[in-house]
C-alpha positions as CSV (number, residue, x, y, z in Angstrom):
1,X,0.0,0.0,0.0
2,X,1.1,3.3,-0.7
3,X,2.5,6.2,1.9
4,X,0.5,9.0,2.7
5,X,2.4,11.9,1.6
6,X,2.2,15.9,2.3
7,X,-0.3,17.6,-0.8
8,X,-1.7,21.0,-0.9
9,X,-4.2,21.9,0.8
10,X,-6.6,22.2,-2.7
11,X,-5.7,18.9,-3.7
12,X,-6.8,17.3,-0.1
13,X,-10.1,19.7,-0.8
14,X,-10.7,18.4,-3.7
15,X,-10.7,15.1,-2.3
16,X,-13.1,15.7,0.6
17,X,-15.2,17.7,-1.8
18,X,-15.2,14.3,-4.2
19,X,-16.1,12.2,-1.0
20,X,-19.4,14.6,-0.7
21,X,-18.3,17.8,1.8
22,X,-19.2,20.7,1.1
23,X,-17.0,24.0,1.8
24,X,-19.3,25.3,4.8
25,X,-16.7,28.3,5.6
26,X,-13.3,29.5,5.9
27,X,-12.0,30.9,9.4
28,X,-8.8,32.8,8.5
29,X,-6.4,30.2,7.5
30,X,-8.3,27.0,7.9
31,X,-11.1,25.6,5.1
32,X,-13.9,23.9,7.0
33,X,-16.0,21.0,5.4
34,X,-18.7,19.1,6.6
35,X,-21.1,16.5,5.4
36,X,-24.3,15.5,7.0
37,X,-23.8,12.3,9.0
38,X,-20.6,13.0,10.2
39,X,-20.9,14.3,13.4
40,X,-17.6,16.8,13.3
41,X,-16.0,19.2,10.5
42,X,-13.2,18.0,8.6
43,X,-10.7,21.3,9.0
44,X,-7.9,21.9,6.8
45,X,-5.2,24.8,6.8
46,X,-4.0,26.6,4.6
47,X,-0.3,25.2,3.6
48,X,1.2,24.7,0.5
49,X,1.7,20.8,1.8
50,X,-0.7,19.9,4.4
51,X,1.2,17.7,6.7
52,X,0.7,13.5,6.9
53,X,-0.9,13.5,10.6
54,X,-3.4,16.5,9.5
55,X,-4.2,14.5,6.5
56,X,-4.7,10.8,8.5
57,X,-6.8,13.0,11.7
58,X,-9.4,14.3,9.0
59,X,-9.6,10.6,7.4
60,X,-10.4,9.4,10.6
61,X,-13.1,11.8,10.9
62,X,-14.7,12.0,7.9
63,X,-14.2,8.0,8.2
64,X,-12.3,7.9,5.1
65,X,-10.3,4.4,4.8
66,X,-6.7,4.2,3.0
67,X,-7.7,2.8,0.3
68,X,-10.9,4.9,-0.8
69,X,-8.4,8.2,0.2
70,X,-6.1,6.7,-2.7
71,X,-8.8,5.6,-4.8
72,X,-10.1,9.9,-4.7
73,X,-6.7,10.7,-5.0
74,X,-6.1,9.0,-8.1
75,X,-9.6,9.8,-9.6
76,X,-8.3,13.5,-9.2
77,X,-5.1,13.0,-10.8
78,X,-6.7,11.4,-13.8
């Protein structure tokens, strides 16, 4: 299985948007997504490569596995 590596913070967006969030608001630096039926908001900052533990903390939330993560990830990169 592949690593989980740093991307931008658009690309991991794009992924959460792709799994069904929606963009409910920015607060300064940090986008905030949620999706009803998940009970907490999937926040991510503003970086040019959001870190790997960010990245594996929002999966958890959003209850995201590995695999589907890779799977969005891929669809995105065509």
């Amino acid at each position: 299985m592949p690593r989980i590596v740093p991307v931008s913070y658009e690309k991991l967006g794009n992924v959460f948007e792709k799994a069904g969030f929606k963009l409910a608001r920015v607060e300064g630096d940090h986008f905030i997504y949620t999706k009803t039926g998940v009970v907490r908001p999937v926040v991510i900052p503003n970086r040019k490569d959001v870190p790997v533990f960010i990245i594996k903390n929002n999966l958890r939330t959003a209850g995201i596995s590995r695999d589907e993560y890779f799977r969005l990830l891929t669809e995105l990169n065509g």
